[in-house]
C-alpha positions as CSV (number, residue, x, y, z in Angstrom):
1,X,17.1,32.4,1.5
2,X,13.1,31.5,1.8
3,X,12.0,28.5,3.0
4,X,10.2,26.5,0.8
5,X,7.5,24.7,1.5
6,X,6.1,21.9,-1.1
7,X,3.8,18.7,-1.1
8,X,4.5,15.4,-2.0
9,X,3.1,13.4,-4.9
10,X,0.3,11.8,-3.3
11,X,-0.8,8.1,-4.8
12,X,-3.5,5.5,-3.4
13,X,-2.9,2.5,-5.9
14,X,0.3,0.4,-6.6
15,X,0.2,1.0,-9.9
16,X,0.5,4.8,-9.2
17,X,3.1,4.2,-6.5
18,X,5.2,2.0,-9.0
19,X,4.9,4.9,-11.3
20,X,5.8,7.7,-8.9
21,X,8.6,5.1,-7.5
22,X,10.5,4.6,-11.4
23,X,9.9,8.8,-11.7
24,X,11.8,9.2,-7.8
25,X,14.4,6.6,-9.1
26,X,15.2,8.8,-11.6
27,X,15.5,12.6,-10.2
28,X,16.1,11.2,-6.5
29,X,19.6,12.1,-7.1
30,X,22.3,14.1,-4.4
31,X,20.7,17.4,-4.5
32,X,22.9,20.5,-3.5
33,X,19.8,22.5,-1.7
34,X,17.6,20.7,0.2
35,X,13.9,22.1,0.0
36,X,14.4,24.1,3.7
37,X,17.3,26.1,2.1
38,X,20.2,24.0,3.6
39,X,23.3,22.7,1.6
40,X,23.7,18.8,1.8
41,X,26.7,16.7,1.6
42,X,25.9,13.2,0.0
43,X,23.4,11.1,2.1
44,X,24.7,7.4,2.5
45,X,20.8,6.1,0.7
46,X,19.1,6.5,-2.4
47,X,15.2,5.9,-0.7
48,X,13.9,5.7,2.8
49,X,10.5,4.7,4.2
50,X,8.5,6.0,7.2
51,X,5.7,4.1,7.9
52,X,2.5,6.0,9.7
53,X,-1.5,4.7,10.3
54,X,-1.8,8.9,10.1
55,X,-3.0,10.8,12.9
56,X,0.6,12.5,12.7
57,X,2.5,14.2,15.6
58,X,5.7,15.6,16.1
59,X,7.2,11.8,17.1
60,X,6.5,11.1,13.2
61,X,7.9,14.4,11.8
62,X,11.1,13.4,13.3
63,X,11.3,10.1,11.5
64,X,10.4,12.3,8.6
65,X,13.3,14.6,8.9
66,X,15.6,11.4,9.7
67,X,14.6,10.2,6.7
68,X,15.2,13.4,5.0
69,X,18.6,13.1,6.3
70,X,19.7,9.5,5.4
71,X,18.2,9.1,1.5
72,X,18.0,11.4,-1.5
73,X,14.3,10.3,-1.4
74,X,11.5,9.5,1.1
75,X,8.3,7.7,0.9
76,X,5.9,8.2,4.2
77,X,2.9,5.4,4.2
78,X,-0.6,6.3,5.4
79,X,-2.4,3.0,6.2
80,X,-4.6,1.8,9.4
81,X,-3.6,-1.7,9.0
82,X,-6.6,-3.9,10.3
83,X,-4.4,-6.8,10.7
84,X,-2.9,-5.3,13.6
85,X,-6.6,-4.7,15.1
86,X,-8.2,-7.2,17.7
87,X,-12.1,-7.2,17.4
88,X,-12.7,-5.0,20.3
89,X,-10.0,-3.0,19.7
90,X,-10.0,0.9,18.0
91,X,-9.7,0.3,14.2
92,X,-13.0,1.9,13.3
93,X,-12.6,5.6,15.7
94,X,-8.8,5.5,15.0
95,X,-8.1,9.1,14.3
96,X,-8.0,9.8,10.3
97,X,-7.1,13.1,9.0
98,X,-5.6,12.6,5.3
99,X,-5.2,16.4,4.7
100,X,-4.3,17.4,7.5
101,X,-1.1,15.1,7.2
102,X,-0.3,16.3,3.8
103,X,0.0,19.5,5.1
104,X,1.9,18.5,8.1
105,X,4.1,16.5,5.7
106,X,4.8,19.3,3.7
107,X,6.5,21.3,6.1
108,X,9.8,22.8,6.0
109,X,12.7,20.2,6.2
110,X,10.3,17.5,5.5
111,X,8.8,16.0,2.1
112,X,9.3,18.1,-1.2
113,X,7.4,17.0,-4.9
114,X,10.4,14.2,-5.9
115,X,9.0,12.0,-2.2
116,X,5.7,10.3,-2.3
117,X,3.0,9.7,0.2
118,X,2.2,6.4,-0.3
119,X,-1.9,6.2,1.3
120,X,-3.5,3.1,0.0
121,X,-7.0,1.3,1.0
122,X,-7.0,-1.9,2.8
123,X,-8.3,-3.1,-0.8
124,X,-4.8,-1.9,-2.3
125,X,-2.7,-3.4,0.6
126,X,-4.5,-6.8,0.9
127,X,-6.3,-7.0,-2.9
128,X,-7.3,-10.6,-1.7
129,X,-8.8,-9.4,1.6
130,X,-7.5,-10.9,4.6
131,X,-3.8,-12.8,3.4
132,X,-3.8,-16.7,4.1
133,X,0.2,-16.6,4.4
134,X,1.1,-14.5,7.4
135,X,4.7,-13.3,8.8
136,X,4.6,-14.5,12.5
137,X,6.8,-12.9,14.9
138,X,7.6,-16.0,16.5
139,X,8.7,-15.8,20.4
140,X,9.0,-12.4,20.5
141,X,5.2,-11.8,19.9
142,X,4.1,-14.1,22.5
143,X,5.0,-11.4,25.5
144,X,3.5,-8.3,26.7
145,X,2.2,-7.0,24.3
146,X,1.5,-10.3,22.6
147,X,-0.4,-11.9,25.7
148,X,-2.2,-8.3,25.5
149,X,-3.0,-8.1,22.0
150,X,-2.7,-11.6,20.7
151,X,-1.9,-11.5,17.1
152,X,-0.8,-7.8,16.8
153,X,2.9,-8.2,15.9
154,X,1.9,-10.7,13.3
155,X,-0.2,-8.1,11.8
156,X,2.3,-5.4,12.5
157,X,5.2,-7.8,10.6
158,X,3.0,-8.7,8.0
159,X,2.2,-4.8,6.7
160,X,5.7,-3.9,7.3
161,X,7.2,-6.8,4.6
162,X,3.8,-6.0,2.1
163,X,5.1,-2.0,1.8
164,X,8.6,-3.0,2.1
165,X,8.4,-5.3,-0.8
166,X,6.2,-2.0,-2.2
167,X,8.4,0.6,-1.6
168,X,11.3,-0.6,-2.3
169,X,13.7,1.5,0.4
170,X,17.3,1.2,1.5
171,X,16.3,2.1,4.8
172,X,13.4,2.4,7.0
173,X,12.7,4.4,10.3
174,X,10.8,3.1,13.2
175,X,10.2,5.4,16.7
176,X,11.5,3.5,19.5
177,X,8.5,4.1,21.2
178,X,7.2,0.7,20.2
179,X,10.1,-0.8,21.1
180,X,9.1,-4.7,21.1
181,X,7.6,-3.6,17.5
182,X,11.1,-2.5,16.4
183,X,12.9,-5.5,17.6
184,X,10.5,-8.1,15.6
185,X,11.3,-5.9,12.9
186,X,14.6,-6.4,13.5
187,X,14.6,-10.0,14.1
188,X,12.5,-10.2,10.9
189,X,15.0,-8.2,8.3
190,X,17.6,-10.5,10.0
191,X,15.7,-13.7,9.5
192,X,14.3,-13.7,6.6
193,X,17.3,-11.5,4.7
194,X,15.0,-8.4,4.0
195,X,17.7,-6.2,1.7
196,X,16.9,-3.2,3.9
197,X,18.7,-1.2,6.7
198,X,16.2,-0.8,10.4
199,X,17.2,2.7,11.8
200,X,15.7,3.3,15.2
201,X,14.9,6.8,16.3
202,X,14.4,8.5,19.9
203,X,11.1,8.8,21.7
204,X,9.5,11.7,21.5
205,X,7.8,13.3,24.5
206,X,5.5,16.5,24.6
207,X,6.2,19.1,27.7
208,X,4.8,17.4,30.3
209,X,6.7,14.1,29.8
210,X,4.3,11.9,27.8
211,X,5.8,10.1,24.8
212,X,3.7,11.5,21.7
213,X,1.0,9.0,20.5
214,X,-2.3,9.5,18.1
215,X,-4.1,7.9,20.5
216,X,-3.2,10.9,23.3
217,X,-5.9,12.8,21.2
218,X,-8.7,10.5,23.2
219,X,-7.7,11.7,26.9
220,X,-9.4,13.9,28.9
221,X,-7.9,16.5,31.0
222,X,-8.4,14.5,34.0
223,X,-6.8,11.5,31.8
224,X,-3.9,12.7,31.2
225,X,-3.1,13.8,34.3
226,X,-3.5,10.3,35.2
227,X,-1.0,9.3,32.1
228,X,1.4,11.1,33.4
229,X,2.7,7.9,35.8
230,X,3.7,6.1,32.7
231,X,6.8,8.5,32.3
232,X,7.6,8.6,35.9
233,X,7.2,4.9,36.2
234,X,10.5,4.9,33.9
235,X,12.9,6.9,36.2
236,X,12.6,3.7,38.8
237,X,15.9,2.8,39.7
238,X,17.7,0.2,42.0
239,X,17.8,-3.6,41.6
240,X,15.5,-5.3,39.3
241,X,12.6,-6.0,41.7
242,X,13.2,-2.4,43.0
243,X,12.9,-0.9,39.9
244,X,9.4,-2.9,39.0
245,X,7.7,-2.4,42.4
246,X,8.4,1.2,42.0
247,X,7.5,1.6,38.8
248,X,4.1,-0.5,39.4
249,X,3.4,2.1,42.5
250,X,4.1,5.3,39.8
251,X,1.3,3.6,38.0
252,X,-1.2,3.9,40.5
253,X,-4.8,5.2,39.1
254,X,-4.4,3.4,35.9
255,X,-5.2,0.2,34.7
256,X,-1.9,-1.6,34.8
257,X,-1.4,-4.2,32.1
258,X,2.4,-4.9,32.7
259,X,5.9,-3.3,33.9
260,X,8.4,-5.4,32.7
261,X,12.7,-5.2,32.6
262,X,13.5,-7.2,30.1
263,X,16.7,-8.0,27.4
264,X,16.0,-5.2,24.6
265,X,17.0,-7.6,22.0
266,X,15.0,-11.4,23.2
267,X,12.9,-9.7,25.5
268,X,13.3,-12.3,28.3
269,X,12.7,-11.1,31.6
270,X,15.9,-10.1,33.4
271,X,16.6,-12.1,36.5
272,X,16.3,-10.3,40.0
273,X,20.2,-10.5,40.8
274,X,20.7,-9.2,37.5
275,X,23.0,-6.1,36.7
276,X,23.7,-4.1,33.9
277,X,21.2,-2.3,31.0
278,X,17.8,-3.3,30.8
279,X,14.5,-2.0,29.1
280,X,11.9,-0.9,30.9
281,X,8.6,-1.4,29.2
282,X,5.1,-0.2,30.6
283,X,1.7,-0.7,29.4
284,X,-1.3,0.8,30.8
285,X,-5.0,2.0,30.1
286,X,-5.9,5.7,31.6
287,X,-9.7,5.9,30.9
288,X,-10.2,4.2,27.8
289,X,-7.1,4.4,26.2
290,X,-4.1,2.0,26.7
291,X,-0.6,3.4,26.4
292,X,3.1,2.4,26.2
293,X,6.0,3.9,27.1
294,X,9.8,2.4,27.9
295,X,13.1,4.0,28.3
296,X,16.5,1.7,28.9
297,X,17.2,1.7,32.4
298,X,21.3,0.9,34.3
299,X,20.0,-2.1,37.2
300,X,21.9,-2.2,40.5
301,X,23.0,1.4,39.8
């Protein structure tokens, strides 16, 4: 049989997502031909959400197709969420390319006309401009990445319950690549008694070994060369401080802005005479771009 290829209905305003939402509710029912040809048994959720800035990659085609996989229906946001921005941070250059994921969203296997692409203005997301009631992500956004971008998870937690509450899903995907990100979401569902199921999925990584990310687009040759030592920093393995001071040392040529081994779920620092599973988390800036990367690592193996 051919493969089909489709778009999604497109919508930039809420009241054109609650319209396309009530339409989705509607036909998203248990089809018997998905749109790449394949036969489907019944999937265990009616809607899930994948939620993007853009810029896509592979890493976000494969929440897609998760997605695809778990719900009779998908909704994929498209929002750079300024929240989540310091000051001197990227907002204004980060990588925006509408079309280009429409297209990419429309690939085989992916979204069909019944899932929407939900791309909203920050006017449509925060109609008040900046909110005066925040979600903060509490302990868990006051490391690494918190003492790094002070702020960001709050932002990050804050989007995330806005399009939840907008979308309405029984399930949403999150790449594990930002994996302190996916645990405040976690702790947040769980907290607060968000009526929605977390699904984590694997890191993707390109050839070479880096994990994909939009902002890979801004290295240079040279750079990512250098970017490399954030993958090998994660096969360190040993005893806790082993596995730090030899994950530090894979670092070298990059601006190193922590290697930590910490409890995946309250992110507390494992001890050195620890032993067991940890994750290893890595954060570094190769030129002008800062990158993350982590894999779960055995200590004392």
């Amino acid at each position: 049989m051919t493969t089909q290829t489709t778009t999604p209905t497109l919508v930039h305003t809420r009241e054109a997502l609650a319209a396309a939402l009530a339409v989705q509710d509607v036909q998203a029912v248990p089809r018997t031909e998905g749109y790449a040809g394949t036969a489907h048994s019944a999937r265990p959720h009616r809607r899930a959400v994948v939620m993007t800035m853009g810029a896509l990659h592979a890493g976000h085609l494969s929440l897609v197709a998760r997605a695809r996989e778990l719900a009779d229906a998908v909704v994929v946001t498209i929002f750079v969420n300024p929240l989540q921005f310091a000051p001197s941070e990227d907002l204004a250059r980060y990588p925006r390319d509408l079309q280009r994921d429409l297209a990419l969203l429309s690939g085989p296997g992916l979204l069909g006309p019944d899932d929407i692409v939900f791309a909203p203005g920050p006017e449509v997301v925060y109609p008040d401009g900046d909110p005066i009631v925040r979600v903060s992500a509490g302990d868990i956004g006051d490391v690494l990445e918190g003492v790094s971008r002070p702020g960001h998870l709050d932002g990050v937690l804050t989007v995330v319950l806005k399009l939840l509450h907008l979308t309405r899903p029984e399930v949403a995907l999150f790449g594990a690549k930002d994996a302190q990100q996916l645990a405040a979401v976690r702790r947040m569902v769980r907290d607060l008694d968000v009526p929605v199921t977390v699904e984590a999925a694997p890191i993707i990584r390109d050839d070479d070994g880096i994990a994909l990310s939009s902002r890979n687009a801004y290295l240079s040759a040279d750079e990512r060369r250098q970017a490399l030592g954030l993958s090998r920093a994660l096969r360190a393995r040993g005893s806790a401080d082993q596995i730090r001071g030899s994950a530090r040392a894979a670092l070298a040529g990059t601006d190193v802005d922590y290697v930590a081994l910490v409890d995946p779920v309250t992110f507390a620092e494992v001890p050195a005479e620890f032993v067991g599973e940890a994750l290893l988390l890595v954060a570094a800036t190769v030129g002008t771009t800062r990158l993350i990367d982590n894999a779960i690592v055995e200590v004392g193996a």
